[in-house]
ZADO-1210 file (C-alpha; in nm, 4 decimals, padded with zeros to 6 digits):
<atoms>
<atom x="-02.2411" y="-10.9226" z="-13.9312" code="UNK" pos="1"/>
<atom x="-02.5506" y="-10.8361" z="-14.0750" code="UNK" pos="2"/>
<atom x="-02.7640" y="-10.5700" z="-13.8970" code="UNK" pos="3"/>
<atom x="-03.1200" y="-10.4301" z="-13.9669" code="UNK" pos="4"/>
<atom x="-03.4079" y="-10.2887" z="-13.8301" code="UNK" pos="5"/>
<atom x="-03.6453" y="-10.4966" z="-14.0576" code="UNK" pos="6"/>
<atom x="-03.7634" y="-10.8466" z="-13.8484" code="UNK" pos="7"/>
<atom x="-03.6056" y="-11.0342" z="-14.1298" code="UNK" pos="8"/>
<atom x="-03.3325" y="-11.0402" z="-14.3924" code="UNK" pos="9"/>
<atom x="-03.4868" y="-11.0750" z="-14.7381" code="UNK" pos="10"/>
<atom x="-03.3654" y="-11.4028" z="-14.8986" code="UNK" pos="11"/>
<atom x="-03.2102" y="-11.5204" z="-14.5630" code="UNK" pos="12"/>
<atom x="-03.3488" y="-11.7716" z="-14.3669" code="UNK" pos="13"/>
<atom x="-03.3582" y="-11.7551" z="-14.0459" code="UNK" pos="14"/>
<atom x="-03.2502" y="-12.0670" z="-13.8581" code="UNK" pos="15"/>
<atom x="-03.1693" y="-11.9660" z="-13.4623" code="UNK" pos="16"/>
<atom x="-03.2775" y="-11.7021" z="-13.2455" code="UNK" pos="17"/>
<atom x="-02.9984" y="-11.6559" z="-12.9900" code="UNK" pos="18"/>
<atom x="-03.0972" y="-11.3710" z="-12.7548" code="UNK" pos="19"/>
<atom x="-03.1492" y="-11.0043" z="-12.7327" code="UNK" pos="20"/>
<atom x="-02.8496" y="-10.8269" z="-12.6873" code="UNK" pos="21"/>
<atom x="-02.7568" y="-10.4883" z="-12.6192" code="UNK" pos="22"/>
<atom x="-02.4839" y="-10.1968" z="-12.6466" code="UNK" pos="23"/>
<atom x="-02.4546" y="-09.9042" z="-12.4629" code="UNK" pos="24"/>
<atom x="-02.2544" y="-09.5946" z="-12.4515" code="UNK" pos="25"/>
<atom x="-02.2469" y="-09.2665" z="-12.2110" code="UNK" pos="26"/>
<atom x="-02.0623" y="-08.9875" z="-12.3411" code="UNK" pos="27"/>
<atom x="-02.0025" y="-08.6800" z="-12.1884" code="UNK" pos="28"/>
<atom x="-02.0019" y="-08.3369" z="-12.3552" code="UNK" pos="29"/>
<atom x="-01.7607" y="-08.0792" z="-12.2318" code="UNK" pos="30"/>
<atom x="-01.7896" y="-07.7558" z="-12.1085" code="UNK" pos="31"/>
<atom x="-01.6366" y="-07.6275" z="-12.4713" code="UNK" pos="32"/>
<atom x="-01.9486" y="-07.7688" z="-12.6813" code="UNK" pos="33"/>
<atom x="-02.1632" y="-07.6723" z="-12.4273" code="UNK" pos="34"/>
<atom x="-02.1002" y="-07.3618" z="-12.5001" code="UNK" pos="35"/>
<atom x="-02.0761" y="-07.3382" z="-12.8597" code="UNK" pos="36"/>
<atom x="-02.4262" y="-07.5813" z="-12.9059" code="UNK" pos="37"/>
<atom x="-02.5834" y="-07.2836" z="-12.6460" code="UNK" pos="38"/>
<atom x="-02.4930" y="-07.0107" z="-12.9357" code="UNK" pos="39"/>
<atom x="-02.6206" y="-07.2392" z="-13.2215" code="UNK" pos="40"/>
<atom x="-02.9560" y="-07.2918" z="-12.9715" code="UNK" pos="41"/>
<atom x="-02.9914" y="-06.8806" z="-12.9575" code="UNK" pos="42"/>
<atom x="-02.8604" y="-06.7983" z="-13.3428" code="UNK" pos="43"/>
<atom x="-03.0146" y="-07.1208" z="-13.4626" code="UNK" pos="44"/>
<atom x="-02.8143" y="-07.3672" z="-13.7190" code="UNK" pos="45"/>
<atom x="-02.6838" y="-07.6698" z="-13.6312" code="UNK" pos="46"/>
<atom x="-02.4086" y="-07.8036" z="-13.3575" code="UNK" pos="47"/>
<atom x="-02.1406" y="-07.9866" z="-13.5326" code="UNK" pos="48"/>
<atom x="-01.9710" y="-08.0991" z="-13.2208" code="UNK" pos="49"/>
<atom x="-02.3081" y="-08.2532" z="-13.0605" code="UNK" pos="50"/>
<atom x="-02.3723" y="-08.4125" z="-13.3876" code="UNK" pos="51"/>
<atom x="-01.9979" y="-08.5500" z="-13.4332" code="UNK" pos="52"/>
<atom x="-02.0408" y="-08.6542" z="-13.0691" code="UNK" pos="53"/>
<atom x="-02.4032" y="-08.8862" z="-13.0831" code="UNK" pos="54"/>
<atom x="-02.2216" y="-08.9805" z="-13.4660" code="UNK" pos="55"/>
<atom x="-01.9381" y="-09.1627" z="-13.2951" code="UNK" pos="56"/>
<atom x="-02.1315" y="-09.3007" z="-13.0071" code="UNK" pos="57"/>
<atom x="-02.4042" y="-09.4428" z="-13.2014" code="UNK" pos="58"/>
<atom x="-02.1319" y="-09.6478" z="-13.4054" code="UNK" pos="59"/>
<atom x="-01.9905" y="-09.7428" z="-13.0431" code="UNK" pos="60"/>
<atom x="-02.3266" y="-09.8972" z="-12.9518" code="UNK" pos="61"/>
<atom x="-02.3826" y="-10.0678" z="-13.2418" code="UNK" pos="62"/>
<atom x="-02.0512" y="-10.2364" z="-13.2442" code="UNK" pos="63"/>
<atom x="-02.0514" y="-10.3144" z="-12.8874" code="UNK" pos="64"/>
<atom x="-02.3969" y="-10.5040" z="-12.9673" code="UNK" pos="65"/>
<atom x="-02.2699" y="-10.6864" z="-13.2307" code="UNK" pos="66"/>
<atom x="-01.9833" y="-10.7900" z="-13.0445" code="UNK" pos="67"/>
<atom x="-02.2093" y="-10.9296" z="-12.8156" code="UNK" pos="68"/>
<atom x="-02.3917" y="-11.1274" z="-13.0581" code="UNK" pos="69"/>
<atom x="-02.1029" y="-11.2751" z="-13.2153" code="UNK" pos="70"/>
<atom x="-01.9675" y="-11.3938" z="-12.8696" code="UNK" pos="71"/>
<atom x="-02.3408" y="-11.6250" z="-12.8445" code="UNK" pos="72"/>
<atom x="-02.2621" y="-11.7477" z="-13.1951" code="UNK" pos="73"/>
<atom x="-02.4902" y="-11.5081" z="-13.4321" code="UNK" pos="74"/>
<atom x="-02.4386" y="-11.3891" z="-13.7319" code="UNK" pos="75"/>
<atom x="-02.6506" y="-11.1474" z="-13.7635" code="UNK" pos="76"/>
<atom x="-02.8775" y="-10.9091" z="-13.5584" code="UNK" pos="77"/>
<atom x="-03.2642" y="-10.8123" z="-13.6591" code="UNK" pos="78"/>
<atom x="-03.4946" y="-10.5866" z="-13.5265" code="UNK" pos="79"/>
<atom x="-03.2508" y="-10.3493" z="-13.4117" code="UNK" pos="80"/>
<atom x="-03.4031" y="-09.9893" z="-13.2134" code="UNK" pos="81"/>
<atom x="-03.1470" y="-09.7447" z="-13.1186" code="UNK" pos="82"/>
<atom x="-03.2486" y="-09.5055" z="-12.8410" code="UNK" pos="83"/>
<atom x="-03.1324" y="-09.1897" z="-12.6486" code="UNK" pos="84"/>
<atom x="-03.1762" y="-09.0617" z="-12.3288" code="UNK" pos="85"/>
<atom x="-02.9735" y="-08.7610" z="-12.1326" code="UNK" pos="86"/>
<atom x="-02.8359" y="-08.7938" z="-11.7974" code="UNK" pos="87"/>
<atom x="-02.6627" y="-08.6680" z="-11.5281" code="UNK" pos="88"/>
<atom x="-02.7941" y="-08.3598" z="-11.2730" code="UNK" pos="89"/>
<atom x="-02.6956" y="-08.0905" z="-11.5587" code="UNK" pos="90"/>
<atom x="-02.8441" y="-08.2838" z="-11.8759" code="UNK" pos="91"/>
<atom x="-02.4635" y="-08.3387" z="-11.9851" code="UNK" pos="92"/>
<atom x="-02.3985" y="-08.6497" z="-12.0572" code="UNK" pos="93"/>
<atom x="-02.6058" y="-08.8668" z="-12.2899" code="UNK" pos="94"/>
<atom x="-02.6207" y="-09.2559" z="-12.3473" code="UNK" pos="95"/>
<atom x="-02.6901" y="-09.3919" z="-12.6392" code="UNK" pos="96"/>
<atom x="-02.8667" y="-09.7802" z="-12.6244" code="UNK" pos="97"/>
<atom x="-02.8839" y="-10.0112" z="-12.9138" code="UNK" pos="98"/>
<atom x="-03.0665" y="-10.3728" z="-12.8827" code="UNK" pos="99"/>
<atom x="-03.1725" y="-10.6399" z="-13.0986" code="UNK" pos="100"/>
<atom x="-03.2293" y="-11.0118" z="-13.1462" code="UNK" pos="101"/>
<atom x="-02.9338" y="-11.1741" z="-13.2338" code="UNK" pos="102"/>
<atom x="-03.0050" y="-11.4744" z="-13.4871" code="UNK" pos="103"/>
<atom x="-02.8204" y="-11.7298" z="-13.6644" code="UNK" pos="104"/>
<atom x="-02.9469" y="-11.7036" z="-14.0668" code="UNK" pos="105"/>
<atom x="-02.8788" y="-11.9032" z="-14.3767" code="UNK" pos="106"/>
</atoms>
Protein backbone atom coordinates (compact mmCIF):
# COMPACT_ATOMS: atom_id res chain seq x y z
CA UNK A 1 0.00 0.00 0.00
CA UNK A 2 1.30 3.06 -1.14
CA UNK A 3 0.88 6.16 1.11
CA UNK A 4 1.76 9.91 0.60
CA UNK A 5 0.97 13.21 1.39
CA UNK A 6 1.59 14.47 -2.23
CA UNK A 7 -2.11 14.49 -4.33
CA UNK A 8 -0.46 12.10 -6.68
CA UNK A 9 2.07 9.32 -7.11
CA UNK A 10 4.67 10.33 -9.69
CA UNK A 11 4.53 7.89 -12.66
CA UNK A 12 1.25 6.31 -11.32
CA UNK A 13 -1.86 6.86 -12.78
CA UNK A 14 -4.53 7.28 -11.04
CA UNK A 15 -7.58 5.31 -12.15
CA UNK A 16 -10.36 5.27 -9.05
CA UNK A 17 -11.01 7.41 -6.25
CA UNK A 18 -12.64 5.20 -3.60
CA UNK A 19 -13.33 7.34 -0.51
CA UNK A 20 -11.73 9.17 2.30
CA UNK A 21 -10.87 7.06 4.97
CA UNK A 22 -9.63 7.48 8.30
CA UNK A 23 -7.61 5.97 11.41
CA UNK A 24 -7.67 6.91 14.75
CA UNK A 25 -5.97 6.17 17.94
CA UNK A 26 -6.36 7.49 21.76
CA UNK A 27 -3.62 6.67 23.94
CA UNK A 28 -3.30 7.35 27.34
CA UNK A 29 -0.15 8.44 29.18
CA UNK A 30 0.38 7.23 32.68
CA UNK A 31 0.93 8.77 35.75
CA UNK A 32 4.86 7.50 35.44
CA UNK A 33 5.57 9.71 32.16
CA UNK A 34 3.64 12.27 33.46
CA UNK A 35 5.90 12.74 35.74
CA UNK A 36 9.12 12.29 34.18
CA UNK A 37 7.88 14.63 30.80
CA UNK A 38 6.98 17.38 33.92
CA UNK A 39 10.94 17.28 34.89
CA UNK A 40 12.08 17.40 31.19
CA UNK A 41 9.28 20.54 30.88
CA UNK A 42 11.20 22.36 34.05
CA UNK A 43 15.06 21.11 33.19
CA UNK A 44 14.28 21.28 29.50
CA UNK A 45 15.46 18.31 26.96
CA UNK A 46 13.34 16.08 25.50
CA UNK A 47 10.64 13.28 26.81
CA UNK A 48 11.53 9.98 25.42
CA UNK A 49 8.49 8.27 26.73
CA UNK A 50 5.95 10.98 25.16
CA UNK A 51 7.87 10.72 22.01
CA UNK A 52 8.00 6.71 22.01
CA UNK A 53 4.31 7.05 22.91
CA UNK A 54 2.84 9.56 19.74
CA UNK A 55 5.85 7.21 17.68
CA UNK A 56 3.80 4.07 18.12
CA UNK A 57 0.41 5.61 17.83
CA UNK A 58 1.04 7.47 14.77
CA UNK A 59 2.07 4.03 13.07
CA UNK A 60 -1.35 2.68 14.68
CA UNK A 61 -3.30 5.32 12.75
CA UNK A 62 -1.75 4.98 9.73
CA UNK A 63 -2.19 1.29 9.56
CA UNK A 64 -5.63 1.32 10.77
CA UNK A 65 -6.31 3.78 7.66
CA UNK A 66 -4.83 1.72 5.33
CA UNK A 67 -6.61 -1.16 6.48
CA UNK A 68 -9.54 0.63 5.76
CA UNK A 69 -8.68 1.41 2.33
CA UNK A 70 -7.74 -1.94 1.38
CA UNK A 71 -11.14 -3.33 2.69
CA UNK A 72 -12.96 -0.68 -0.30
CA UNK A 73 -10.49 -2.15 -2.78
CA UNK A 74 -7.52 0.63 -2.92
CA UNK A 75 -4.29 0.32 -3.33
CA UNK A 76 -3.05 3.14 -2.34
CA UNK A 77 -3.87 6.28 -0.22
CA UNK A 78 -2.97 10.13 -1.34
CA UNK A 79 -3.23 13.20 0.30
CA UNK A 80 -2.73 11.89 3.61
CA UNK A 81 -2.79 14.77 6.91
CA UNK A 82 -2.06 13.35 10.21
CA UNK A 83 -3.35 15.39 13.15
CA UNK A 84 -3.26 15.62 17.02
CA UNK A 85 -5.41 16.76 19.51
CA UNK A 86 -5.33 16.13 23.58
CA UNK A 87 -8.20 15.01 25.52
CA UNK A 88 -9.66 14.09 28.49
CA UNK A 89 -10.44 16.64 31.75
CA UNK A 90 -6.53 16.45 32.75
CA UNK A 91 -4.96 16.86 29.09
CA UNK A 92 -3.86 13.03 29.44
CA UNK A 93 -4.74 11.25 26.86
CA UNK A 94 -4.09 12.19 23.24
CA UNK A 95 -5.58 10.88 19.84
CA UNK A 96 -3.85 10.79 17.04
CA UNK A 97 -6.14 11.04 13.44
CA UNK A 98 -4.85 10.12 10.09
CA UNK A 99 -7.16 10.54 6.77
CA UNK A 100 -6.78 10.38 3.20
CA UNK A 101 -8.32 9.53 -0.16
CA UNK A 102 -8.05 6.12 -0.84
CA UNK A 103 -7.48 5.49 -4.74
CA UNK A 104 -7.03 2.70 -7.00
CA UNK A 105 -3.61 3.63 -9.30
CA UNK A 106 -1.89 2.01 -12.21
Amino acid sequence: MTITTTPSIESRQIVEYKKIVFGEVIIGINAFKDMAAGMRNIFGGRSASYELELQQAREDALREMSERAMEVGANAVVGVDVDYEVLGTGGNMIMVSASGTAVVVQ
